[in-house]
N, C-alpha and C positions, 0 to 999 in steps of 0.2 A: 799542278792542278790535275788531278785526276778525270780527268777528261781521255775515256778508253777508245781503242778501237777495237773492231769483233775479236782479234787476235789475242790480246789482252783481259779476257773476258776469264773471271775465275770458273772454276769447275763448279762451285757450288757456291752461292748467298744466304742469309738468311733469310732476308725479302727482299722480294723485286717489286719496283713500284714503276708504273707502268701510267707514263704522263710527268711535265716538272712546273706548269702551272702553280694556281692556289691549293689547289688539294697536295698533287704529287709534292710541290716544294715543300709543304708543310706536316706531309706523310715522314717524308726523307729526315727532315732537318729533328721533326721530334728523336725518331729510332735513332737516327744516327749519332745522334750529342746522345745517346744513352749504351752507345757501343755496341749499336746493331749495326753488321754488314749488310749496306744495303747496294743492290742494282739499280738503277732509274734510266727505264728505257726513253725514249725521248724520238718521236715520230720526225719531229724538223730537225735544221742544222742548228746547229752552234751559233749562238749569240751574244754580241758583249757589248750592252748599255753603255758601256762607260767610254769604246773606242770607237762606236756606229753609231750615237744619238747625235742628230744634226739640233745644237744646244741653241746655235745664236744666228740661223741662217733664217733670214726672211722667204717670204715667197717669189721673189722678184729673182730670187737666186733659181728657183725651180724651176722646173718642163713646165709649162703651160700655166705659171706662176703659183702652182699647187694646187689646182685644181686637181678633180678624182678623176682618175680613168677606170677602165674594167681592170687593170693591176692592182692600182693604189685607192679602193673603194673610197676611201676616207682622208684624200688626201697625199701630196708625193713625199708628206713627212711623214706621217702616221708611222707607228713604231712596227705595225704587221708587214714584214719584210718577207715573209713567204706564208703563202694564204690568201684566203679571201673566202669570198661567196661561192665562186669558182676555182677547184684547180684540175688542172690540167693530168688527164691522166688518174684521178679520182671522185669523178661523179657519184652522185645519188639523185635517185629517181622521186618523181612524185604521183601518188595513186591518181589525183583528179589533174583536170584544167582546169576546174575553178578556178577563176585569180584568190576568190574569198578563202581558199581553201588549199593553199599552195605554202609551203614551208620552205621560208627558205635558213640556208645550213650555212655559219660562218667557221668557219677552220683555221687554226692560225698552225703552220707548220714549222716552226722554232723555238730554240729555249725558253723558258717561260711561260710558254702559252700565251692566255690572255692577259695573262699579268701585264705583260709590256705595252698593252692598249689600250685596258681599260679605263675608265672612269674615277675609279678610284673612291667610288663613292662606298661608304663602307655601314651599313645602320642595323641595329640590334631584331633579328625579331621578337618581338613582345610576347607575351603570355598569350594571348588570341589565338596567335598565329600558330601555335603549335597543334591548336586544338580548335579547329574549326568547324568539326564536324559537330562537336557539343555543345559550339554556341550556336550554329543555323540549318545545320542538320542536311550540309553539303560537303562532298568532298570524304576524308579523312582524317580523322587524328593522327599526331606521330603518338609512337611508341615512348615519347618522353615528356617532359616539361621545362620552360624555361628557367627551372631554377638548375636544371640538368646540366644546363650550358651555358650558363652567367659566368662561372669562373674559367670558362674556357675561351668567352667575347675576352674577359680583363685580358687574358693571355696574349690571345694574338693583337687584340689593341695595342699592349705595350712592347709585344715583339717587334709588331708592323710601324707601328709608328701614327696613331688614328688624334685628328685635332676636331674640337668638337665642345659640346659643353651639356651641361645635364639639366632638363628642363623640366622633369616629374609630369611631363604630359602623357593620357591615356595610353597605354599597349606601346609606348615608347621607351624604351628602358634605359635608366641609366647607369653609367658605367659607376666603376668603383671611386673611391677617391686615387685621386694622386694618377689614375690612369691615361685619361685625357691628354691632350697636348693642347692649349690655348688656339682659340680660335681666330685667321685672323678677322680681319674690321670690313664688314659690307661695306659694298662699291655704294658709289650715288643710286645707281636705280634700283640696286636690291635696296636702301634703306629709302627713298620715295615709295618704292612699294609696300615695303613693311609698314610705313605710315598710312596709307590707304586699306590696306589688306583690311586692319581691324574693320572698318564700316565693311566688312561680307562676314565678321569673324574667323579668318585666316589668320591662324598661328605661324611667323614667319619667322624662325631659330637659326642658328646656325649648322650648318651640315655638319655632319662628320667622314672626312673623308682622309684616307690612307695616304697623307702628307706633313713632313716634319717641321711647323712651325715653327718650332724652333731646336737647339739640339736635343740628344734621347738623353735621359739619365743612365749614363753606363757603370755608374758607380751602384744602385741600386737594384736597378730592374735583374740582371742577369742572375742577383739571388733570389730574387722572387720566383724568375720563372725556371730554376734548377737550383732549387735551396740545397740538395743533397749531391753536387756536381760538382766541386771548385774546377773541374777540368774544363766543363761545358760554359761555367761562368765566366772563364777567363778567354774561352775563345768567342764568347757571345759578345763580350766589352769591347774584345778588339774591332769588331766588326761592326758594332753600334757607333765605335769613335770614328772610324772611317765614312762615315753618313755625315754628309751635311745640311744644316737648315735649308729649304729651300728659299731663295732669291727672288722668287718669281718671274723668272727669267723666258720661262718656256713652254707650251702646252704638254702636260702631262701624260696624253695621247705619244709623243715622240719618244716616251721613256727619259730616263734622267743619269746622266753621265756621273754626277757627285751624288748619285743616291739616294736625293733627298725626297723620293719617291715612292713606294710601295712597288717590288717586280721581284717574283719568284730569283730572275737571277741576281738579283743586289740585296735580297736581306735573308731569303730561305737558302739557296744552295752555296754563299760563302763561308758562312760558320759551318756548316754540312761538311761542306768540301772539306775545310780547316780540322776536321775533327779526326779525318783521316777512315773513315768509315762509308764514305761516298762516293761510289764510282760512277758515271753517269757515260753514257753511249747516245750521242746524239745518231741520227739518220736512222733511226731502227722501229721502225713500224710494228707491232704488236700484232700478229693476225689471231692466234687462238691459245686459249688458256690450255696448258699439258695439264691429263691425269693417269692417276696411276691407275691399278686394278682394284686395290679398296675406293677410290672413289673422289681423294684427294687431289687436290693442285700440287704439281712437281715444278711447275714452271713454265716458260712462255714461248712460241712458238711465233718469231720475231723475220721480218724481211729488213737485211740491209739492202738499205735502199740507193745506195753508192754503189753496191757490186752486181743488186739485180738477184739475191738467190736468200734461200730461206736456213736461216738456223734457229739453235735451241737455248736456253740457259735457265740453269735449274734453281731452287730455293725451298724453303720450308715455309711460307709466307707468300704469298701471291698478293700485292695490290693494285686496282684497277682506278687511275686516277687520270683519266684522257679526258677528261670532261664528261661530259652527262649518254650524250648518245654515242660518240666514240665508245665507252667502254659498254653500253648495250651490243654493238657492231659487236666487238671481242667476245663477249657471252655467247650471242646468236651463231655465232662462225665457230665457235666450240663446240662443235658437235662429232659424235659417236654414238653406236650400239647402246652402251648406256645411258645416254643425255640427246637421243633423237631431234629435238626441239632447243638443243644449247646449254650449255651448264649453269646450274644455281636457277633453272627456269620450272621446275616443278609446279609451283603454281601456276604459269601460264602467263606471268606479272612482265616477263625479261617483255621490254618496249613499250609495254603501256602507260597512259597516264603521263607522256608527254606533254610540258607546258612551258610556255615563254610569260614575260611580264605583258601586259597590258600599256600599249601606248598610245599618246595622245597630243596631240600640239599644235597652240597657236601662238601667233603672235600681233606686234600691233606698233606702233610708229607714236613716242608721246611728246608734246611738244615743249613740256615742263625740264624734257633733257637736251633740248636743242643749244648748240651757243656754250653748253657750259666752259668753266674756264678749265685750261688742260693740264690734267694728271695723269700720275702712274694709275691706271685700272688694272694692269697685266695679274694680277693675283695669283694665285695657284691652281692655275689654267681649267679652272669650273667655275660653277657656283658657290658663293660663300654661302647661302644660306638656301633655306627651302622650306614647303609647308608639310608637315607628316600630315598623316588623314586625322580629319577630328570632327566627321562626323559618326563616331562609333556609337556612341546614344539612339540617334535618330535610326542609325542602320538597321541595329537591334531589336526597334520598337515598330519596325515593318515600315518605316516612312517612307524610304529611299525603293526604289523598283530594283537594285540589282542589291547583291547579296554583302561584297568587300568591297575594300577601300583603292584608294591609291594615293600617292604623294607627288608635289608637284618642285619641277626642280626650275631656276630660273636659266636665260640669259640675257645680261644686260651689259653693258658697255660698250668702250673702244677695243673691239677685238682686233688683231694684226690683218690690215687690210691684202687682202686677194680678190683678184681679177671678178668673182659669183655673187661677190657681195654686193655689187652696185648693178646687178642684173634688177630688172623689174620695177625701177622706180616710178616709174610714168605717170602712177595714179597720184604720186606725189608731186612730180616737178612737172607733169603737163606734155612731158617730152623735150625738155630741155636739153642743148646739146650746148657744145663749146663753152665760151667763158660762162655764161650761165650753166650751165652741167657743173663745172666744177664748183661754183657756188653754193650748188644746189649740194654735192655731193658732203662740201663741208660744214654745211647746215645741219643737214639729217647724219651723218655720219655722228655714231653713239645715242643716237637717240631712239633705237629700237630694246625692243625686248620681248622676250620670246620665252613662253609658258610650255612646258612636256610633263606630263602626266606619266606617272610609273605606279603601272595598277597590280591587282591580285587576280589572276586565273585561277579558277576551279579546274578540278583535274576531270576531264572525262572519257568515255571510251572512247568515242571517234577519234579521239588525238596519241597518236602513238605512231611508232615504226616498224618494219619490220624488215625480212631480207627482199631485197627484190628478186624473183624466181630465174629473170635471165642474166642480168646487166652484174657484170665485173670491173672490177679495179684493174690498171694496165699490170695487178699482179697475180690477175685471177681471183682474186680474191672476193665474195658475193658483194654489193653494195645496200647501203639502207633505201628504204623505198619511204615517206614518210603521207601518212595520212592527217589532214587537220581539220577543226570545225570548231569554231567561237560558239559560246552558245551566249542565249541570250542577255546573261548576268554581264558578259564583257563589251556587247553591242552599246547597252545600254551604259554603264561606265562610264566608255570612252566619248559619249554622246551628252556625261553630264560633265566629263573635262571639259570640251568645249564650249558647253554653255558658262561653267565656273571661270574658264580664263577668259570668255567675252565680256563676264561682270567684271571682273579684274581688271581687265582694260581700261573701259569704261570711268570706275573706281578714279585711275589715273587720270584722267582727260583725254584719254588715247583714243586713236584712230584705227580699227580693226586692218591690219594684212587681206584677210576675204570674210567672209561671214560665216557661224558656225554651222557644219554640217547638220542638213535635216533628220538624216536617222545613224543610227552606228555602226551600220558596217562601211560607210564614208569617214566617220570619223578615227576609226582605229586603225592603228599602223600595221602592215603585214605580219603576218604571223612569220615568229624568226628575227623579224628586223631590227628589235633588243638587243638580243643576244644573250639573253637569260635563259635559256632554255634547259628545263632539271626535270626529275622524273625518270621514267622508263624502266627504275631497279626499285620502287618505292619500298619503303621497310615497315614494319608494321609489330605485331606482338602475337599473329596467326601467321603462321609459316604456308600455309593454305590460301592466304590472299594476299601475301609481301613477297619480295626478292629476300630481303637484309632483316635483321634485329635492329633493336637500337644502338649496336656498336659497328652495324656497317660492316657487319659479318653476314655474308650468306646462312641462309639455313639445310641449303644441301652440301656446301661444302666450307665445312667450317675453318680453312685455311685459306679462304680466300675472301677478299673483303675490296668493298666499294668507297673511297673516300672523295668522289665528286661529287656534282648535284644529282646522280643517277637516284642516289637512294630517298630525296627532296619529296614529302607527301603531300606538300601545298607550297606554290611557289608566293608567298606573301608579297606585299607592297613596296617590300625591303629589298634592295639590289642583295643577289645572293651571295656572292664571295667572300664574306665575313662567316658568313653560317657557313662555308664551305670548309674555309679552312677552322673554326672551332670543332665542327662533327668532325675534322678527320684529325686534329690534337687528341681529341676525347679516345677515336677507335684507335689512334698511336696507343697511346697510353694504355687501352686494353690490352693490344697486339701483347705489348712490353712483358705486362703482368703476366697475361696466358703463355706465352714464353716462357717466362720464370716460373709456371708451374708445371712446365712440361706438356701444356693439351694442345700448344700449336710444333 
């Protein structure tokens, strides 16, 4: 396994791809199956899903029975094994005290990125969404169209492995035939709710999310997706057959040992690696993009971060895939004589126009789930199903006070009990302790459910980053400072989630958790605390008000290119990592061509 260290570092690459995430994994894996030498710098250590995922350990086995600490944000299983909100030795600063106005930054420092944490939730953006600015006269259009990137959703869906199902509802798009992976079967309270939902008019489908219901077709797909490769198909089968269904064995948050999961290191970097074209350097922090005197990127200007000192490595091809403001930090810290303000910053654009998802959430206690009789619920550690937004009608027609939508995700069951979960019952058992407590406990125990809102930000100026003018990394190195402010359109939003999942409740015979927030900046989750956060490089089709073109190519430096959510011109309703890694298939595939015509 091609797994280097700085010593081993060739003299020259064709591309360096810089981040091994959704973008960077899927930057790599396209060039690489196409016989690009590629670099893949990689800021954390070294990580391996399949010999660190704790598959089948309850909580009772863990410190403080898995509860969060300031280490383990999310948990002592949680797959982010170096990272967090905080680390140590690399802050960033924030402009205000406002709490309303405070940003907070999650980092994940390890192979993969966020792949190994995420959600998994993986949803098309629709036709709307690309062009928002020409249906309500907010925001931006991208420089493209959904039809731009349908064939590149089919892609990574049947690469990834996406289960789901096609439901021809508004701005929800559906995938091709045959791409899909069957959906499985809603729990008891997601299908209780779906029976209620109808009296609000809540469409409540199946999710689609980056998990392999059942096995991949390896006999098919790998011609689909490399019709002109027998080489690339035949290492693409091996590694599809190496993936197993998942069992539902384990929260998808802890990563997944037999694969049967979506993570940059189990489906992007094994066939990559396998193809003999993929070198990757874990511990190598990325601090500024090299140019030469025409103007070009030569290469990157990297700290190991195990020895403590800074070296080079060069390429014809520069990609910036560290996630969204990560690789703003690399632009801004590139700087020179000629690039005074950061390279590819010409417009003024490098930081701006930073945005997260919009969130929201309640919950509520129903009594139609008390008692029931006991089954498997473990599923494929989320939600099986969810509602897309469908009031796009009324939106349009000025009804609604705030501008976009959002989608609502569920949870309902018997989740694996830890120590936080039986915090706060009182308003239910009265303050019940001993034999009655546990009575109590396994009465209501699976009869909750709990509503989160994932909405749409408009992009605007207050929300951006930039360098902070004193504060360094323990490498010297400037830090981002970040500045934020909701504007109205999201206050409001998240203040009709809450009333929408109080009806919801209700709907059910259910008992509210607390009562909905009176206005919405009570009801919306901190800015940050997603972890959607894209923007800061946006592209456009005026090089005077974008970073990137529509291939995620700079316009000052046409050998270098952005394939995370940096270049993202509206963060839609849709969790982004789908759209993340199809725009950076799509600017592969440009790289590829421009290569073969000699302009990169």
């Amino acid at each position: 396994m091609p797994y280097i260290s700085p010593e081993q570092l060739q003299s020259q690459y064709d591309v360096i791809v810089v981040g091994s995430g959704a973008a960077g994994g899927q930057t790599a894996y396209t060039l690489a199956m196409e016989g690009v030498k590629v670099l893949m710098l990689e800021a954390g250590r070294y990580y391996d899903p399949q010999s660190e995922t704790p598959m089948f350990q309850d909580h009772s086995r863990a410190p403080l029975r898995g509860a969060s600490t300031p280490d383990k944000f999310f948990g002592f299983y949680d797959a982010t094994v170096d990272g967090g909100w905080k680390i140590e030795g690399e802050p960033y600063t924030l402009a205000s005290k406002d709490p309303a106005r405070r940003f907070e930054w999650w980092r994940a420092r390890m192979m993969g990125g966020r792949t190994n944490h995420w959600g998994r939730i993986s949803l098309r953006n629709g036709p709307y969404d690309f062009k928002p600015y020409s249906r309500d006269g907010l925001g931006f259009d991208w420089p493209l169209n959904y039809e731009d990137l349908a064939e590149y959703y089919d892609r990574v869906e049947m690469l990834i492995g996406v289960y789901g199902s096609n439901e021809g509802l508004e701005n929800t798009p559906n995938s091709s035939p045959g791409v899909l992976l069957p959906p499985p079967k809603a729990r008891a309270g997601e299908q209780y709710t779906r029976k209620h939902a109808k009296k609000l008019g809540l469409p409540v489908i199946p999710i689609h999310r980056a998990v392999l219901s059942v096995r991949q077709d390896s006999k098919t797909i790998p011609a689909r997706l490399h019709p002109n490769n027998p080489r690339a198909q035949r290492i693409l089968a091996k590694s599809m057959d190496e993936r197993a269904a998942c069992f539902w064995a384990t929260n998808c948050v802890r990563g997944c040992s037999t694969r049967a999961n979506y993570q940059s290191t189990t489906v992007h970097l094994p066939p990559a690696l396998a193809s003999g074209n993929l070198d990757i350097l874990p511990d190598a922090m990325a601090r500024e993009v090299l140019m030469d005197d025409a103007g070009k990127a030569q290469g990157v200007r990297f700290i190991d971060r195990r020895r403590n000192r800074e070296l080079e490595v060069r390429a014809r091809v520069v990609v910036l895939a560290a996630s969204a403001c990560e690789s703003v930090r690399v632009l801004l810290n590139s700087r020179s004589p000629r690039y005074p303000s950061g390279v590819a910053n010409s417009s003024g654009r490098v930081g701006k126009y930073i945005m997260d998802t919009v969130g929201g959430r309640l919950g509520g206690q129903i009594p139609a789930l008390e008692g029931l009789p006991l089954h498997n619920e473990d599923g494929a550690g989320g939600g099986h199903v969810y509602v897309p937004w469908w009031l796009y009608q009324e939106q349009h027609a000025g009804k609604l006070d705030f501008a976009r939508g959002y989608h609502v995700e569920f949870q309902t069951g018997r989740h694996l009990p830890a120590a936080p979960m039986f915090d706060g019952l009182e308003w239910l058992t009265g303050g019940s302790y001993g034999k009655r407590f546990k009575e109590d406990v396994r009465r209501y125990y699976g009869s909750f459910v709990g509503f989160a809102g994932r909405g749409e930000m408009i992009p605007n100026e207050d929300s951006f980053c930039d360098l902070d003018p004193v504060v360094k990394d323990k490498w010297g190195v400037p830090v981002l400072r970040f500045h934020w402010k909701w504007s109205e359109h999201e206050l409001k939003q998240a203040q009709h989630m809450e009333r929408t999942f109080a009806d919801l409740i209700s709907a059910l015979g259910g008992r509210l958790t607390r009562q909905p927030s009176k206005d919405g900046a009570a009801a919306i989750e901190a800015p940050g605390s997603i972890i959607h956060e894209v923007g800061g490089a946006i592209m456009g089709s005026d090089r005077r008000k974008s970073v990137t073109n529509q291939w995620c190519q700079t316009w000052d430096v046409p050998n270098l290119f952005l394939t995370d959510g940096a270049p993202f011109c509206s963060n839609a309703d849709k969790n982004p990592t789908l759209t993340i890694m199809a725009l950076a298939w799509r600017a592969a595939d440009y790289m590829l061509e421009e290569m073969r015509k000699g302009n990169l």
